[in-house]
N, C-alpha and C positions, 0 to 999 in steps of 0.2 A: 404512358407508363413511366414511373420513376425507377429508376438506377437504386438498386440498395446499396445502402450505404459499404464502405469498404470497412476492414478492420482496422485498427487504430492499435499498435502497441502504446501501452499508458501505464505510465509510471505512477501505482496506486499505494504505495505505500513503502517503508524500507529505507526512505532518503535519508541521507543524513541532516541531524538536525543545525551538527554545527559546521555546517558549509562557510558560514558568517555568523558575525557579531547580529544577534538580537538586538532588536529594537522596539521600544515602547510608544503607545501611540500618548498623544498627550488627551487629557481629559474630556472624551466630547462633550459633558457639560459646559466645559468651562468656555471651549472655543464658538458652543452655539449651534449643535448638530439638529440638522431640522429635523421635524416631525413625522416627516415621512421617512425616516430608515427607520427598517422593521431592528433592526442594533439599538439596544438602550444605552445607556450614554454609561462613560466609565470607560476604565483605562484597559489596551488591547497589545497582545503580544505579537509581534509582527518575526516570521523566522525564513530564511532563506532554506526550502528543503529539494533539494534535486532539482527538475526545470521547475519549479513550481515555489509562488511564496505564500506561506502558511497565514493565516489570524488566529488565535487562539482569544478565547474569554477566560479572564483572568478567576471570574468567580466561579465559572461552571467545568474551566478544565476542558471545555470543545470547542472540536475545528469550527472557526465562524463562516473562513472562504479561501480557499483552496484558488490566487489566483496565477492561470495558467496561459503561458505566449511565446514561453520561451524553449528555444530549438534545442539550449541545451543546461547545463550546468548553471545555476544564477550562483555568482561568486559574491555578490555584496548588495543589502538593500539600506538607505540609508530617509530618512524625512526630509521632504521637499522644505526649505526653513522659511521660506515666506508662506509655506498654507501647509498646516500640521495636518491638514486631511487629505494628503498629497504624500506619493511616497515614489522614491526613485530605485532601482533594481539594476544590477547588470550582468551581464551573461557571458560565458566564454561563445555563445552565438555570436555577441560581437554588437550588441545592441543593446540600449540603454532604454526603461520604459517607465512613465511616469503614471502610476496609476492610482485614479479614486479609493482607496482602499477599504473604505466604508459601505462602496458599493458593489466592487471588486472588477469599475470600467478600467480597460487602458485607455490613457487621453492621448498620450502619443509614444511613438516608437523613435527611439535617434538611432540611425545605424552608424556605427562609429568605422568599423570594416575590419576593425585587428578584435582578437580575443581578450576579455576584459578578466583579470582577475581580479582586482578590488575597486571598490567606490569611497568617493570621501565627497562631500555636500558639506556645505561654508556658507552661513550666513552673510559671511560679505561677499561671498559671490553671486552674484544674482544672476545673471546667465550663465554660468559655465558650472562644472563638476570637474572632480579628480580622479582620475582612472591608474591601473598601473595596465601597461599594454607590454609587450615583448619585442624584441626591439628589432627593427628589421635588417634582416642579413645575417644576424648573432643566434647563437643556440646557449638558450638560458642565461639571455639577459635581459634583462626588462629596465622599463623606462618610468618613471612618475610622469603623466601630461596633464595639463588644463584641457577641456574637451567643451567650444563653448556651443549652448545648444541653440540652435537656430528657433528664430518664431515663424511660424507659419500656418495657414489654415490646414492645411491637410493631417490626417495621425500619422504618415511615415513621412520623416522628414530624416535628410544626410546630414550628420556633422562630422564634417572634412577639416574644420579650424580646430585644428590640432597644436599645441605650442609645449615644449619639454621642458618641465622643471625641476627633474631633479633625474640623473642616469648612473645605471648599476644600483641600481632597487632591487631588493626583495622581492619575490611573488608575492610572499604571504601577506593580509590586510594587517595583521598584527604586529609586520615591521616594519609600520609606518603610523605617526599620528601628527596631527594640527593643534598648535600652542596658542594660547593665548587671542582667543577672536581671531586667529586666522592668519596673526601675524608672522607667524615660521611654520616651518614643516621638518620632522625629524624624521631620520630613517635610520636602522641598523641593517647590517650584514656581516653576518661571520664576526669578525672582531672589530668594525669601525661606523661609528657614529658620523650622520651627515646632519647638518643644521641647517637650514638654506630658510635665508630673510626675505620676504618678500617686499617691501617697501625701497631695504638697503640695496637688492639685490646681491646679497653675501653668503658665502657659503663659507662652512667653517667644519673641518673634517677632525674627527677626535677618533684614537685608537685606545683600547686595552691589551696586554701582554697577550700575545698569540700561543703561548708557551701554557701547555699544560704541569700546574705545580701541582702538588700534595693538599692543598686546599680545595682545586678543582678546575673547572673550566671555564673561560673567561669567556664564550661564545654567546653573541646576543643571541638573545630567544625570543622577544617583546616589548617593546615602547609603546609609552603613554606619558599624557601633557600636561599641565596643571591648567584648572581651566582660568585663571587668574593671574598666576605669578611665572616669572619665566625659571620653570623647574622643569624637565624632563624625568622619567622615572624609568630604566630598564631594567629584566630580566636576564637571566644567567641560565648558563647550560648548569650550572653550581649550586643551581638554588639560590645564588644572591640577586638581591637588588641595589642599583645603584640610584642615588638622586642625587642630579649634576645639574648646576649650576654656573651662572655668571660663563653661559658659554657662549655670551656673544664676541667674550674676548678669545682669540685662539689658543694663547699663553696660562692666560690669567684665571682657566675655568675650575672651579669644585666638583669634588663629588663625597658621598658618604657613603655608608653599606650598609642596609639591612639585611638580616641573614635567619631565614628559617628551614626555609625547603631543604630537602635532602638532597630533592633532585630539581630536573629545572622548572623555573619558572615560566608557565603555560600561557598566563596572562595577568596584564595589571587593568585597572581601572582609578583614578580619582571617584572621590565625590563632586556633586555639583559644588558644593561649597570650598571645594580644595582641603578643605583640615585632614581626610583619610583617605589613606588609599588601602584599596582592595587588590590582593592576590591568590592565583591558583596554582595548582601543578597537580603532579601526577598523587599527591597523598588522599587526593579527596576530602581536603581543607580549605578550607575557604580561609584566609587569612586578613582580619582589621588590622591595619596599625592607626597610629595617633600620632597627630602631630610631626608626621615624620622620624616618629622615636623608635629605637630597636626597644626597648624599655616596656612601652607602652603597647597592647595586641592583647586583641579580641580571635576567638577562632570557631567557625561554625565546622565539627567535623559531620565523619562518615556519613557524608553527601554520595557515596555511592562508586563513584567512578572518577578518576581523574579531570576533572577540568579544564576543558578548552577556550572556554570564551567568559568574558565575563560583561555584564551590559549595565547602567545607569539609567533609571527614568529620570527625564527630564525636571521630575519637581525632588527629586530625591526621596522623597517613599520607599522605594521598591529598587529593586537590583535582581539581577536571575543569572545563573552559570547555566552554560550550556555543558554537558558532558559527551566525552569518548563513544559513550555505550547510549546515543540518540535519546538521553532524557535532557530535561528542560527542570530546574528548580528555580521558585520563585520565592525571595528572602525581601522580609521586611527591612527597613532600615534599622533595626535596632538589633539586627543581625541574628534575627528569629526565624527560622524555617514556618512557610506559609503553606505552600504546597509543592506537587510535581507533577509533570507531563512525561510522559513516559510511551517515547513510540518502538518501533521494533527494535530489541534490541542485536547489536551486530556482534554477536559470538565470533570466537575465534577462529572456528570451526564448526559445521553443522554437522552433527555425527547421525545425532537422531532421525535427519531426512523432515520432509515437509507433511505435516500428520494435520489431519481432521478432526474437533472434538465433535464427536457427534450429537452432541446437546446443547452446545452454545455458536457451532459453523465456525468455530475459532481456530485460525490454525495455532497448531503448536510444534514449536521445534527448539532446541536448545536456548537458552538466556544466560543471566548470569551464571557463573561460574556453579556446578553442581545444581540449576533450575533449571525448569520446565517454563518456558513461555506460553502466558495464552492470549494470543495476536488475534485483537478485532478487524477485522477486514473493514468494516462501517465506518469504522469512528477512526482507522488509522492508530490506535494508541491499542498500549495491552492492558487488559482482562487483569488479568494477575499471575503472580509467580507462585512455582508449587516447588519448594526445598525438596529435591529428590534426595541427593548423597549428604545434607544434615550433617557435614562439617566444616569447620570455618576453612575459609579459600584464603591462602595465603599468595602475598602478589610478590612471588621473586622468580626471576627468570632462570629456567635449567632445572625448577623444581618439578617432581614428577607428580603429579598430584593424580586423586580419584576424577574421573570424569563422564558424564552421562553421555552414552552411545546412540540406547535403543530404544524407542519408544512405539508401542502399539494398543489403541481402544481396543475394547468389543463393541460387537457390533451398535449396541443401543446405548453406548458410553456408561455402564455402569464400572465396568473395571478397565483400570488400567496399568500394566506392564511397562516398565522399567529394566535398563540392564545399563548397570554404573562397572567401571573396570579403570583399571592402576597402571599403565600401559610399562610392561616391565618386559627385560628381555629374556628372561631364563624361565619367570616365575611368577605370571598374570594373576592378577588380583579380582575376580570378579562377583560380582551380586546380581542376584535377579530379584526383582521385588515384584507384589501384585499388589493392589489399592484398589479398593472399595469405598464409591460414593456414596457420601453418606448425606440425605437430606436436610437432615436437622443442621448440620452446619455447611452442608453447603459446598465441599471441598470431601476432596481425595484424604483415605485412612489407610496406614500400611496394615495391610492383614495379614500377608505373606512376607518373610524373608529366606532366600535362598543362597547359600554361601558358596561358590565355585561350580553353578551347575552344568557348565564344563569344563573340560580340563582346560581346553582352550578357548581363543576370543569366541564371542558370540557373534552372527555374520548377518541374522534374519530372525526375523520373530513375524507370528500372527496369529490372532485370533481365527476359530471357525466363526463364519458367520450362517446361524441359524438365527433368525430372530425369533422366530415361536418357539423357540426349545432351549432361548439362552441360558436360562437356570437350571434344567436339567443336564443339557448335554453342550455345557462351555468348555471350550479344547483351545489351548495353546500349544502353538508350535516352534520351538527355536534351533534355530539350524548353528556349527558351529566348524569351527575350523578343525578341531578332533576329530573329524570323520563323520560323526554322527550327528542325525536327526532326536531331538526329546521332545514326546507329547506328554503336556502337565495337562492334571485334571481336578479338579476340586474332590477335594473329601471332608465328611463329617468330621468333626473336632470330638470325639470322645470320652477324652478330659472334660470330666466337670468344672475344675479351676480356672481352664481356658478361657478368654476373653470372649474370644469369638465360636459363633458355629462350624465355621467351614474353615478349610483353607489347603493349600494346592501342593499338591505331590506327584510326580513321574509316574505314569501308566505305562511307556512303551519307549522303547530308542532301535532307532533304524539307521542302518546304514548301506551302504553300497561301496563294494570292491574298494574300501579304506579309502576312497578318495574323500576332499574335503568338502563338505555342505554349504553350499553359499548362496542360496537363494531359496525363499518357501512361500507357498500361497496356496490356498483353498481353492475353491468351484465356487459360483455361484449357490446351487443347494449345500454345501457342506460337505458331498459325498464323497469327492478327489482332494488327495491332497497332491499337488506336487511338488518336489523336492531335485532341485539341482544341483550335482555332482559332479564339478570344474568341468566338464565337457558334455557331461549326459545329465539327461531332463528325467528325472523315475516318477511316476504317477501310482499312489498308494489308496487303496481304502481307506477310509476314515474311519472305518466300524470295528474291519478286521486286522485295518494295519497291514493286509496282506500287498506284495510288489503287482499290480496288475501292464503295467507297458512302461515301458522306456524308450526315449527320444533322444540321435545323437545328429550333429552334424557337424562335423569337422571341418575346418581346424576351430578353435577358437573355444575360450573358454567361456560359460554362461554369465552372460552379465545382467539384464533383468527377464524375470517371466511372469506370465501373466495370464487368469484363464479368460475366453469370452463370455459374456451376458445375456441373458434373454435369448431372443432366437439364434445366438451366436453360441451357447454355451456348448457347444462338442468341439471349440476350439480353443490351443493353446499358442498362445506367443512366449515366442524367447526371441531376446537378443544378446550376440555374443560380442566379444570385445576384438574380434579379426574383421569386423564391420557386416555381420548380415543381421538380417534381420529375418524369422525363420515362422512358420504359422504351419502345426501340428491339427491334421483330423483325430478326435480321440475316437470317434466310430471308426473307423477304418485303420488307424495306427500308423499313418503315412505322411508323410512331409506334402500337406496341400501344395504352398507356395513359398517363395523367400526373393529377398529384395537386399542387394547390397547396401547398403547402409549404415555407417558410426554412428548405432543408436547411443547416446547416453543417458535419457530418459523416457521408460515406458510408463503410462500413467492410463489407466482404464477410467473411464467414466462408472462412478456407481450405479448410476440411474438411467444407462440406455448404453446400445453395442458399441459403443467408441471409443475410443482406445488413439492415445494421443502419444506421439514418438518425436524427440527432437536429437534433432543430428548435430553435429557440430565436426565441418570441415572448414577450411581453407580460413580460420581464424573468425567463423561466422556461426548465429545458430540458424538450423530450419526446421520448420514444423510440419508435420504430415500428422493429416486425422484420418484413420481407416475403421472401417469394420473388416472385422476377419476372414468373413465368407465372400469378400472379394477383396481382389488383389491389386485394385487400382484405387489410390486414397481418393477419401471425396473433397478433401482441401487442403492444399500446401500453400505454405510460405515460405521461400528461400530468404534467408538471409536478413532474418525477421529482426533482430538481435546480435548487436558488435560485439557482447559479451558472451562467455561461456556461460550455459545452462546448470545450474548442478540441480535442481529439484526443481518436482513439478506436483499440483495437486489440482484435483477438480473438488469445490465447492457448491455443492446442493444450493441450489436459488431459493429464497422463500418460496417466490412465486414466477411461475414459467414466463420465461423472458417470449413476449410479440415479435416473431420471426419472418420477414417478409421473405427472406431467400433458400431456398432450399440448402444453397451454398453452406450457410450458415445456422444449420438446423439443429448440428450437434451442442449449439451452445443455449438451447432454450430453455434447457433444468438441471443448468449446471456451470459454472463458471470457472475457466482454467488458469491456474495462477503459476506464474515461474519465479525462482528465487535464481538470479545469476550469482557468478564466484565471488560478487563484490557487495552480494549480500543485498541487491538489487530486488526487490518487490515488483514484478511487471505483472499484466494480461493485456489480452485480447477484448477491445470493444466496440459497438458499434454505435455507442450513445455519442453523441452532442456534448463536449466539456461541460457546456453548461446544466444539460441535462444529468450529467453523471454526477456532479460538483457539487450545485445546489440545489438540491430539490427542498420542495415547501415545506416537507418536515421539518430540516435540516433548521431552517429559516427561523422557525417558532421555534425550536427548542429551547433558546435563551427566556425568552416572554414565559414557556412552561414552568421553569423551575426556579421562577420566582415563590416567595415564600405564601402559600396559602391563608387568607384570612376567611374568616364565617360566610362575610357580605359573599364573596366570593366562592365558597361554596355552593351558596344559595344561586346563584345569579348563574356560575357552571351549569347547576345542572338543569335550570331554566331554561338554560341556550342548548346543553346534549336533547331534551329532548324536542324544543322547536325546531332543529337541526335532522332528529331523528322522523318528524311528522314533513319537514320539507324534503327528506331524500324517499319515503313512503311516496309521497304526492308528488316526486318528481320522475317515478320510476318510468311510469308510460312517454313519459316526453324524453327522457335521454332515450329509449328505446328507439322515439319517430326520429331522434337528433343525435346521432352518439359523436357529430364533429363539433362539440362545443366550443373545445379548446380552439377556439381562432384564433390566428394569428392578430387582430385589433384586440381582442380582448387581453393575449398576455403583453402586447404591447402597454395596453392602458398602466395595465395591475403591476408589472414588475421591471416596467423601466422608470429609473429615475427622471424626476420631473424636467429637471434643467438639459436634459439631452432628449427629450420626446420630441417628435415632428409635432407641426403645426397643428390646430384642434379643428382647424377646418380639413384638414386630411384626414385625419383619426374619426371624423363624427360618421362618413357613410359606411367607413369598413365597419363600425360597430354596430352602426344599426342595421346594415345588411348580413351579420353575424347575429342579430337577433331573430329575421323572420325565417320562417319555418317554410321549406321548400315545397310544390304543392305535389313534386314527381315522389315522395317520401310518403307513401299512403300504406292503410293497414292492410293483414291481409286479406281479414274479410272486404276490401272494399276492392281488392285488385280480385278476389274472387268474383263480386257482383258484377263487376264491369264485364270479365268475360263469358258469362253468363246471361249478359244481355245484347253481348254481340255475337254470342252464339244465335240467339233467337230471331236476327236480323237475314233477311232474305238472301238466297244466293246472288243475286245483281247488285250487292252491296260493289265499290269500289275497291279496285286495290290497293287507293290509298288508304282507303279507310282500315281494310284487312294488316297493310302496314303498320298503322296507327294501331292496331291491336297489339298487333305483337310487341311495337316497342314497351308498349305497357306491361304486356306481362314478360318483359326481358328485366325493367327494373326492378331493382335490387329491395326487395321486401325485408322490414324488421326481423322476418321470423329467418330470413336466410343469413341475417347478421347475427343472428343470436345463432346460429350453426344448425340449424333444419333448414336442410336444402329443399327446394320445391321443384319440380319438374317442368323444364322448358321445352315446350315442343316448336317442331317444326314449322315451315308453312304447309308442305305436303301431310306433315300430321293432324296439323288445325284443320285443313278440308276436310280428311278422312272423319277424322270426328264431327267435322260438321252435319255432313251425309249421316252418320250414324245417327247424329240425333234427330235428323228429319224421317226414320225411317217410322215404320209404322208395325211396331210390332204387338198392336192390340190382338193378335190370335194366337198367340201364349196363354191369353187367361184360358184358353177351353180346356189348357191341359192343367 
């Protein structure tokens, strides 16, 4: 027996994009990329996202390889400069990894042993890199080192030859850059510039006024090098730039100003050619200048988001900024927007909670400012943005703006429910909207506007879920800090002039003993609603609205509730914020069980009785998966997660996940996702990186959306259906063979050539991967057999009698396709045997 696999927390999405400066791969054309990667040739974006370094394709906008080794944080990825199909990475794990990135192998690991926050790679260095590490004994200070990397056959290899070049550095990669082929190295901090010569062995320390004037702030923000002339270029806390000069002498050095930003300068860049440089900041400008002229600027704006990083491809084509809010824009050289990559975006706050589209498995939860995000899970990038509050977002700090809270589908994603609010202290500002999808285009239509429909904030909202009865009997519910419960119901539009037919109006408002409403959800059928009342749970008809039972337990106020499913549904979960966790019989009206517990997310599974609770004590999360009708979970994980938990959702699987452990059975038609406080994307899994990362779809997707011609038409669907007559004609043979996939075969197909074992290794596992086993028989043939050793004499052997049964013990096709057949005993096999030697020919007389 094999061990099932354990679970894996895996960071699937959420990372930030600008951890580090992006890098461009240089031309696989150009450099001679074999025939064998399924990757066509052309230029690729290389980005450091969470432990993981990203590829993107430049013309299709998708992940190419997702490549993943690293224990934690990668702070810097840079190009191996003697082999462009080589790429170097590092990690606050403390290891440096150089990997095929075409292929997405690691060729080797250097463990350095201190935490790495930036990298720098120098063509005149040919063994060694630049790291900045933290300096040992000091609290926040850090060192510049050369890090040289040992040769060796093995992939983990130590590099202990450590040599410091430059001390009281910056963390950050952007206060530090390489001049001129490698021959200086600059660095800023706070107010003072280091120049350090490598050849002279000189270092030459330059300061600006530490004194905040009326002009602004004098604090570097960013350095950058000419790649030809000895020019350095810095950023300002001011918005200015300086280009300083002739500072190999201490005395004798220049500098000029250029001045645009308001605020500070985020990042520079040169061109390859030295004539421009590029700058960012917080305005969401891209800034050309020329020639080093205040005069002369070019400006790409409303790029979206402030500006973090800015990159150069190598031949000068292309440039891309990384922004704040995890997009990725890619800008021609003539300083023309091309496109953008756009992964989750990291709100300032998630008010909305972590929502399900039910028609695209998309989550959706807050975006840009006043939008609705719709986050692919798949492809890691977002869907699109849906303007909910439709007015312009002004970016100044202390302003009180409108801001989206509440978001809730129905059940079948036809409509969906919005609540935008003004967060005021006297005098809340609120909106409730409802949206109707409309096919022809494709996107949400506001049908409904509601103007203050309560007095106070709104705290919960939800759909009934009927799915056979959506269009008759659609009910929403919003619960509110006013004390009361409203259920809106759709009504005929009676107005002829009216746009629309329907649209939604207040049927009923409940409340209890004036306390405030702060939690609400339906039943399974539709039939219960229940409504949470700072300490007590009220359970209401859905038909009559009348109060049928209430649930209290003290102390502690309600923090989430939740009904059970399927053969669970006569129970209700609550949990309160004095740490219990509480499971209500609605037959009976009595506190089943309770479990001490700081729940602070309850998440039910839609699609089976499970019901997913994460704790968060002693600066840790842990997860408990229960069903209701027992009180002992069927899976925990303590301390799954160093981060706080704030949202959780389970996502509907296409297709039910192959579960070999019972352990792990609640996660077979459903996959549970967590958002931490730092806006962290996680779940639970039990795949293979490589399994999860790169599947064969993934693969072909580039080669698919290539541009179609005729020949190619024709030839498609020649192959769909030769394809479609060899899977017809192959059906009975995976039935007698369902272990195709051997291990020699994806060896052959999907490891690159230059790292494959030997072909004298590889030739018998594949030919012993093609014959067909002879214990793999059909059933009628395991039926004839027993059938003719039924007919065989009592004084048969007991070996022989052995030899039966092990036959009819193997595992027949029809018991893999899920029709069990019935294994009998040996005592049973006699019995029967007897029976059929009996002689009951004196039944025909009756």
């Amino acid at each position: 027996m094999v061990a099932p696999a354990a679970l894996r927390v895996v960071r699937c999405g959420g990372g930030s994009l600008h951890g580090a400066r992006a890098v461009f791969s240089a031309d696989s054309k150009q450099v001679g990329l074999g025939p064998g990667s399924f990757i066509p040739g052309g230029v690729y974006l290389l980005c450091a996202s969470g432990d993981f370094v990203k590829m993107y394709s430049l013309a299709t906008e998708e992940t190419l390889r997702l490549m993943g080794g690293h224990a934690d944080l990668v702070t810097g990825i840079q190009l191996n400069a003697h082999n462009h199909m080589q790429l170097y990475s590092s990690s606050l794990d403390g290891t440096i990894k150089l990997w095929d990135f075409m292929d997405g192998i690691p060729i080797k690991t250097f463990t350095v042993g201190s935490r790495l926050l930036a990298l720098y790679v120098l063509a005149s260095s040919e063994d060694s890199v630049f790291v900045v590490i933290p300096k040992s004994g000091e609290r926040d200070t850090f060192q510049l080192v050369s890090v040289k990397l040992p040769k060796g056959a093995g992939q983990d290899l130590e590099a202990k030859e450590l040599s410091v070049v430059l001390d009281g550095v910056d963390a950050s990669p952007k206060h530090i850059a390489f001049g001129r082929e490698g021959e200086y190295v600059a660095s800023v901090k706070d107010v003072n510039l280091q120049v350090y010569f490598f050849k002279q062995k000189q270092l030459n320390r330059f300061s600006v006024s530490a004194v905040k004037t009326k002009s602004g702030n004098n604090q570097f923000s960013c350095v950058a090098c000419h790649p030809t002339e000895d020019c350095i270029a810095t950023g300002h806390a001011d918005g200015k730039i300086r280009l300083w000069r002739n500072f190999c002498h201490k005395k004798e050095y220049t500098f000029s100003t250029l001045h645009w930003h308001h605020d500070i300068v985020m990042d520079l860049a040169f061109s390859v050619e030295g004539t421009s440089l590029l700058s960012g900041g917080v305005e969401s400008v891209l800034v050309l200048w020329h020639n080093e002229s205040d005069c002369q600027k070019d400006f790409l704006p409303r790029l979206g988001s402030p500006i973090e990083y800015i990159s150069m491809a190598s031949d000068g084509t292309l440039c891309c900024t990384l922004h704040t809010d995890n997009r990725i824009t890619i800008i021609n050289s003539n300083l023309r927007f091309s496109r953008s990559i756009q992964g989750l975006i990291k709100s300032a706050d998630i008010k909305t909670g972590l929502v399900v589209d039910p028609r695209t498995k998309a989550l959706v939860l807050n975006g840009e400012p006043g939008h609705l995000q719709f986050y692919s899970l798949q492809s890691d990038q977002q869907l699109f943005s849906l303007d909910i509050v439709q007015r312009q977002y002004i970016h100044q700090a202390g302003l009180n703006q409108i801001d989206l809270v509440k978001v809730a589908f129905s059940p079948q994603g036809k409509w969906l429910a919005t609540v935008e609010e003004r967060e005021e202290v006297t005098d809340p500002e609120l909106q409730l909207k409802l949206w109707f999808y409309d096919e022809e285009t494709q996107s949400f239509k506001l049908n409904t506007r509601i103007n203050m429909p309560h007095e106070d904030h709104i705290t919960d909202m939800c759909f009934r879920d009927m799915d056979e009865l959506e269009d008759d009997s659609l009910v929403l519910v919003t619960a509110g800090r006013d004390c009361v419960f409203k259920v809106w119901v759709m009504v005929e539009d009676t107005d002829p002039e009216a746009q629309q037919s329907v649209s939604w109006s207040c049927d009923f408002v409940g409340s209890y003993h004036n306390y405030q409403a702060t939690n609400c959800c339906f039943s399974e059928d539709g039939s219960l609603l229940a409504v949470s009342f700072e300490e007590t749970v009220t359970v209401w008809d859905s038909v009559t609205w009348d109060l049928k039972c209430t649930f209290c337990h003290p102390p502690g106020k309600i923090r989430n509730i939740c009904f059970g499913r399927l053969t669970c549904s006569k129970y209700l979960i609550g949990a309160t914020d004095s740490g219990f966790l509480c499971c209500w019989n609605l037959l009976s009206c009595a506190l089943e069980w309770s479990a001490h517990l700081n729940i602070l997310v309850l998440q039910p599974d839609p699609l089976s009785e499970h019901i997913a609770a994460v704790s968060w004590l002693s600066k840790e999360s842990s997860l408990f998966v229960f069903k209701p009708n027992e009180p002992r979970p069927i899976y925990i994980q303590r301390n799954f997660c160093r981060e706080k938990i704030q949202l959780a959702a389970f996502v509907p699987r296409d297709e039910p996940e192959t579960i070999g452990s019972e352990k792990y059975l609640w996660l077979r038609r459903s996959q549970l996702f967590f958002l931490t406080d730092t806006q962290e994307l996680i779940t639970l899994s039990m795949k293979s990186l490589e399994e999860r990362l790169t599947p064969s779809s993934k693969q072909l997707a580039v080669e698919e959306s290539l541009p179609v011609t005729p020949f190619s038409l024709l030839l498609g669907k020649h192959r769909h259906q030769q394809s479609q007559e060899d899977i017809d004609l192959g059906k009975v043979f995976l039935r007698n063979k369902r272990a195709q996939d051997s291990p020699a075969v994806k060896e052959l197909l999907h490891t690159p050539a230059h790292v494959l074992p030997s072909a004298s290794f590889l030739c018998p596992l594949f030919i012993n991967s093609l014959l067909i086993s002879k214990e793999n028989k059909s059933a009628e043939e395991v039926a004839d057999e027993v059938e003719m050793e039924s007919e065989k004499t009592e004084d048969d052997s007991d070996e022989e009698r052995d030899v039966t049964e092990m036959e009819q013990e193997d595992t027949s096709p029809v018991e893999l396709l899920g029709e069990m057949t019935c294994k009998l005993s040996k005592s049973q096999e006699k019995e029967l045997r007897k029976i059929r030697k009996m002689d009951f020919s004196w039944l025909s007389a009756f």
